[in-house]
C-alpha positions, 0 to 999 in steps of 0.5 A, a space after each residue: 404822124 396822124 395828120 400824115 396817115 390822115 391826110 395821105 389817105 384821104 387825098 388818095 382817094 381825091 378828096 378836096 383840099 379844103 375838106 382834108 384842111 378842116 378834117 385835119 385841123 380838127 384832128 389836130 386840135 382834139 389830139 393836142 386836147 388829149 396831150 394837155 387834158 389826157 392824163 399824166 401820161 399824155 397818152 392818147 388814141 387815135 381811129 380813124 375811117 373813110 367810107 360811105 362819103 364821110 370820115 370819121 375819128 375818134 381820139 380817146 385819151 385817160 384823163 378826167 373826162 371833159 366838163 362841158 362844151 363851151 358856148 362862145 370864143 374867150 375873149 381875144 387876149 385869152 391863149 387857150 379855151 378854142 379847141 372845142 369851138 374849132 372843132 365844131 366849126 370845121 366838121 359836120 358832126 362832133 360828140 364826146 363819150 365821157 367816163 369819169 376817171 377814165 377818159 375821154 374820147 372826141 368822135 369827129 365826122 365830116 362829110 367828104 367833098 372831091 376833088 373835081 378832077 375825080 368826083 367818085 366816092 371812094 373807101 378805104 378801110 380804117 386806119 
């Protein structure tokens, strides 16, 4: 549903293919994060907002808080461990707001490049 919502708004406004691909594969990877780290209820938040050239999210979920970002890939025969890194390869700006037994929430932001058909910025309120 978020990449939906995401998506759909962001090509509204003619924003390039390969910018709505990395925003949304940020986006999914801090979701699924929420959904394995979040708390039993795997319940989870997600904002969203286009304007002033970039786009920012923020997923907020109730679990432990996140321990710490890691500094390198693990190791190829590992299933899990990438999210972090794959976030923070594909958008311009990652940070976390940690409250221990609380939560965590991962705020994403990227700076919008357009479509070339169409190369106004554009804005849309949040979502």
């Amino acid at each position: 549903m978020v990449r939906r919502v995401l998506g759909d708004a962001m090509r509204s406004l003619n924003v390039s293919e390969t910018c709505i691909a990395d925003m949304l594969l940020a986006v999914s990877e801090a979701c699924s994060n929420a959904v394995r780290h979040g708390g039993p209820a795997n319940r989870y938040e997600v904002t969203a907002a286009i304007g002033y050239g970039r786009c920012d999210v923020r997923v907020a979920d109730n679990g432990d808080g996140l321990p710490t970002m890691p500094l390198h890939f693990p190791p190829p025969d590992t299933e899990n461990g990438r999210g972090l890194l794959i976030m923070r390869s594909v958008v311009d700006e990652i940070s976390f707001g940690i409250t221990p037994g609380r939560g965590t929430t991962v705020h994403l932001r990227k700076q919008l490049a357009w479509d070339e058909a169409d190369a106004r910025p554009r804005e849309l309120a949040a979502v």
